[in-house]
C-alpha positions as CSV (number, residue, x, y, z in Angstrom):
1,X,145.8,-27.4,297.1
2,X,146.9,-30.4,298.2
3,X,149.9,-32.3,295.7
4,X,151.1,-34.9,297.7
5,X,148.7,-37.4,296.8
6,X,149.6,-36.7,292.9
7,X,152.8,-39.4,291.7
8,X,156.0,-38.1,290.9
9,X,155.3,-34.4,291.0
10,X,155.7,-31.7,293.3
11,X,154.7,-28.7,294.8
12,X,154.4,-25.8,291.7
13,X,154.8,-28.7,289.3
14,X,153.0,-30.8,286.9
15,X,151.8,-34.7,286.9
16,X,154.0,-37.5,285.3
17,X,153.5,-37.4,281.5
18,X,151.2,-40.4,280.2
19,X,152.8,-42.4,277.2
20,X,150.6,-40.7,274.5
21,X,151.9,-37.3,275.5
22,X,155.4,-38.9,275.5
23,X,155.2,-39.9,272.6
24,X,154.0,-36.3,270.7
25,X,156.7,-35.0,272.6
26,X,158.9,-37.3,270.8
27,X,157.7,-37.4,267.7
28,X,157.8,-32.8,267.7
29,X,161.7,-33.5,268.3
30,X,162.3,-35.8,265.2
31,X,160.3,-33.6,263.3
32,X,162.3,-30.6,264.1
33,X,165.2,-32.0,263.8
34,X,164.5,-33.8,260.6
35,X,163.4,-30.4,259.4
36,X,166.7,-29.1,260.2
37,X,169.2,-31.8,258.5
38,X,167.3,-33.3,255.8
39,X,166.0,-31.7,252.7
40,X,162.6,-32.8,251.5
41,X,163.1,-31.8,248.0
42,X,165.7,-35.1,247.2
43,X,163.2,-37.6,249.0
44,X,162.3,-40.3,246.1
45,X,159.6,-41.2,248.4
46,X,157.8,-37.9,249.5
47,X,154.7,-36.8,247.2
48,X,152.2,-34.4,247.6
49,X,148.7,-35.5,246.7
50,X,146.0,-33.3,244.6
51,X,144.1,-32.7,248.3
52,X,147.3,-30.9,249.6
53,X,148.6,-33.2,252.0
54,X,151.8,-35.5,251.6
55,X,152.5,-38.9,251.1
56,X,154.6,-41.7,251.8
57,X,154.8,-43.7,248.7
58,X,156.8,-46.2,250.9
59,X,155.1,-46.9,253.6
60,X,151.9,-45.9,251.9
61,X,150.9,-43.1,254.4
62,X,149.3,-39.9,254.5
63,X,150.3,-36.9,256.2
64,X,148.8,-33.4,257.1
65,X,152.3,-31.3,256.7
66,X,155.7,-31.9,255.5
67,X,157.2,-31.7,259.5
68,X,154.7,-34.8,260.4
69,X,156.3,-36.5,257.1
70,X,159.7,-35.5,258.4
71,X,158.8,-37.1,261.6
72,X,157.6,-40.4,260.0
73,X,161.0,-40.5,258.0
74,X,162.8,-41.0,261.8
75,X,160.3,-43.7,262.7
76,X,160.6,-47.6,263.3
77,X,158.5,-48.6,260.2
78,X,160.0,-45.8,257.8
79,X,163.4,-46.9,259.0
80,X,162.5,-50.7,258.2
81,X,160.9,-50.0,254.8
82,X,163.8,-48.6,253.8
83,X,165.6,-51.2,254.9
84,X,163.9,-53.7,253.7
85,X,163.7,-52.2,250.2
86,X,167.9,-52.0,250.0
87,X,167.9,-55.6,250.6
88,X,165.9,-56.9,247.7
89,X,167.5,-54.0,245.7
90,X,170.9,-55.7,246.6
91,X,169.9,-59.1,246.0
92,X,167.9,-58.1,242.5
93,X,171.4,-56.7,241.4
94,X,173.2,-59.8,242.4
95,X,175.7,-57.5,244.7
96,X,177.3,-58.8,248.1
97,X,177.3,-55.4,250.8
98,X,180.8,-55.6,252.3
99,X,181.0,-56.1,255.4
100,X,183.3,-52.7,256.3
101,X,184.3,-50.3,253.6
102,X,183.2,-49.6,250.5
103,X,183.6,-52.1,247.8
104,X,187.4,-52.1,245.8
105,X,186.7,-53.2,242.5
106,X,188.5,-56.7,241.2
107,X,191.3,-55.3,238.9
108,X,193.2,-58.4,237.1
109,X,197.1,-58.5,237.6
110,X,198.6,-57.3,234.4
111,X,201.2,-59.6,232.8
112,X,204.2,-58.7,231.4
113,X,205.2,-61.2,228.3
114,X,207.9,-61.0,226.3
115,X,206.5,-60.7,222.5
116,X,208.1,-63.4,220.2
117,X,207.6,-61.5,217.0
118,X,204.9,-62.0,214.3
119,X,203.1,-65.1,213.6
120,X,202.9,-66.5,209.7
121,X,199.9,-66.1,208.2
122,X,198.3,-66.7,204.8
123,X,195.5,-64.8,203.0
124,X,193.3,-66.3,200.4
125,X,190.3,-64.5,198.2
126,X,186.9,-66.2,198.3
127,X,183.6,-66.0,196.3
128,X,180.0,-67.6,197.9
129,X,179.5,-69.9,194.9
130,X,175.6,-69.1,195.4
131,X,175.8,-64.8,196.1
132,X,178.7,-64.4,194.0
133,X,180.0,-62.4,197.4
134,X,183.7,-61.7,197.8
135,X,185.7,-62.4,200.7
136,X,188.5,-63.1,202.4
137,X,190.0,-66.2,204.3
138,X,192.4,-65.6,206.9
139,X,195.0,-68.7,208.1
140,X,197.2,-67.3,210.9
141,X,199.7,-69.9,212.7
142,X,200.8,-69.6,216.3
143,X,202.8,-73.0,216.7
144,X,204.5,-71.3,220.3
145,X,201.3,-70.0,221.6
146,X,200.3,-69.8,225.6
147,X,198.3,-73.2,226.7
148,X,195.3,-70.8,228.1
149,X,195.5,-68.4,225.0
150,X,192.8,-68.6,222.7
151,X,193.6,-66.1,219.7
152,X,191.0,-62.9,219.5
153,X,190.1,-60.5,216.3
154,X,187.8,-57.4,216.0
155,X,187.5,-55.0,213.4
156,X,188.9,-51.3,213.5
157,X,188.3,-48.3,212.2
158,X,190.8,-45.9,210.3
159,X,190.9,-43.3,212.9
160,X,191.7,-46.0,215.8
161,X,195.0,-46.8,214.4
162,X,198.4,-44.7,214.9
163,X,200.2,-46.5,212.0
164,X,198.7,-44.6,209.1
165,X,197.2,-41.9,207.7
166,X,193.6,-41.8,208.8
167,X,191.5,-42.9,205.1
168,X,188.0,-43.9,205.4
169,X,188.1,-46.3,202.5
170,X,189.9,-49.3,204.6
171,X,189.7,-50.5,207.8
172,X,191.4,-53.0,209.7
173,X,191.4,-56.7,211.0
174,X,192.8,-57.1,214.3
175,X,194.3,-60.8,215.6
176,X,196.0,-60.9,219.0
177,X,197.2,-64.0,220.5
178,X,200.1,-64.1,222.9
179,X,203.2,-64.0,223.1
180,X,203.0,-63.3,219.6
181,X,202.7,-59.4,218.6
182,X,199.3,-58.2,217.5
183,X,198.8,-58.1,213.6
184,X,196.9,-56.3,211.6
185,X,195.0,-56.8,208.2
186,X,194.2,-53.1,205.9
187,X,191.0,-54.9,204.1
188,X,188.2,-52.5,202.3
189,X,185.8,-50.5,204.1
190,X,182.6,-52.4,203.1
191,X,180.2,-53.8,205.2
192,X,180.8,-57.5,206.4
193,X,178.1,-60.0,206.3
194,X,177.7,-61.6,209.6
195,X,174.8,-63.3,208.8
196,X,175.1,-67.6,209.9
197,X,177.3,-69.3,207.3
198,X,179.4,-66.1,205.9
199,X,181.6,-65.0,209.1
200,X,183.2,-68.2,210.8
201,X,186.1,-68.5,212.7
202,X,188.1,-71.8,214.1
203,X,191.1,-72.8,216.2
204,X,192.4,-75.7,215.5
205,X,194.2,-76.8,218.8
206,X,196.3,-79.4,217.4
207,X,197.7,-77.3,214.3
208,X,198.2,-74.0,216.4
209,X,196.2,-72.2,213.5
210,X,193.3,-69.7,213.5
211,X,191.4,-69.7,210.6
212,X,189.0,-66.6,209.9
213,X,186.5,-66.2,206.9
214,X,184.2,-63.2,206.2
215,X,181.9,-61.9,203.4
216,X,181.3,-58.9,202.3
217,X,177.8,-57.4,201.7
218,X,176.7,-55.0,198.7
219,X,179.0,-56.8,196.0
220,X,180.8,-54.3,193.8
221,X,183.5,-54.7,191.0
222,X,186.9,-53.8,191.8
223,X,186.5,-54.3,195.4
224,X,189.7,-55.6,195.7
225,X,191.5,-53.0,193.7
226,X,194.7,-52.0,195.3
227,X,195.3,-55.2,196.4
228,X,198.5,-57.7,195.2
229,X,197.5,-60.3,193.2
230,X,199.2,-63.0,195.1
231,X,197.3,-64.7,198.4
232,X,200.3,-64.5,200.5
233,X,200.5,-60.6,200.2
234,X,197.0,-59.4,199.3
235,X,196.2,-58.0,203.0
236,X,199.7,-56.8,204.4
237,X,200.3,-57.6,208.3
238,X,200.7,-54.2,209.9
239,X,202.3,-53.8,213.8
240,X,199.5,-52.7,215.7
241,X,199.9,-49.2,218.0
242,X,198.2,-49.0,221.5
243,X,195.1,-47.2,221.0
């Protein structure tokens, strides 16, 4: 037989591949080695259909096995999808990719202030007028307070503080504002009214004084049992532990 008319081959062997058989060659390789190093199971996009083959719920495709799948994962257009969907992921959620590295989180310096002591406060019963609702008015001063400081409050429970022995009847005010020390109010453990018009707070930049005023809900006689009768004294500051 006579071979030397045939391109590129030679005697005992076979003609040049075309591209199309280049290409099945190609695409048998992926698909054993994707079958070796990835695990199908944890693909969010791989599905299997109610006819028995497998989808692509990506790229929208259909395939007749799980290798030919496996080989579309190692494709152009599987590779761009993917791409393409952890970009508008990214941008949805507002997050810059670094260029290098993983991402460090931004951590704030911690400041160490000296603490100047306690600030004066005062502490005054109220009563809505209208509801007949107790509360309580709050009037703390901070006349050496930081220029950027703008004092802060929440409410805690019994069991968050380390100064006392856990009760469920109270809880506690908290007011922080440095360089003063962090003070604490033991008020009743009834709800609080934070409906417009019955929990306000104000600072008054000029005065250096943080005024806060609450309500309480579910009015009950002797709520304030326990209490001193004077203002000045009828919430006691407490130091506040690190909790």
């Amino acid at each position: 037989m006579d071979f030397q008319n045939r391109v590129g081959s030679k005697h005992r062997g076979g003609g040049m591949a075309s591209a199309s058989e280049s290409n099945v060659d190609r695409r048998e390789r992926l698909r054993k080695l994707a079958m070796e190093t990835i695990d199908i199971s944890k693909d969010p996009y791989f599905m299997k259909n109610h006819l028995g083959s497998y989808e692509c719920k990506l790229c929208l495709t259909l395939h007749t096995s799980e290798g030919s799948y496996l080989a579309h994962t190692q494709g152009k257009k599987h590779q761009t999808n993917l791409a393409r969907r952890a970009a508008k992921e990214a941008k949805e959620a507002n997050i810059i990719q670094p260029a290098v590295g993983p991402a460090k989180p931004l951590v704030a310096p911690r400041r160490n202030l000296i603490k100047i002591g306690r600030p004066g406060y005062r502490v005054t019963k109220v009563r809505d007028p209208v509801t007949r609702q107790l509360g309580l008015l709050f009037q703390i001063q901070y006349p050496q307070i930081a220029d950027d400081v703008k004092p802060r409050h929440r409410f805690m429970g019994a069991y968050e503080q380390k100064i006392e022995p856990p009760n469920n009847a109270y809880q506690y005010l908290v007011i922080a504002a440095e360089p003063y020390e962090s003070i604490s109010f033991k008020i009743q453990s009834h709800k609080v009214d934070e409906t417009p018009g019955k929990f306000w707070t104000h600072w008054d930049q000029d005065s250096k004084q943080f005024s806060l005023q609450f309500f309480f809900k579910n009015e009950r006689n002797g709520m304030f049992e326990g209490m001193a009768a004077s203002s000045n004294s009828a919430a006691p500051a407490l130091p506040v532990a690190t909790v």
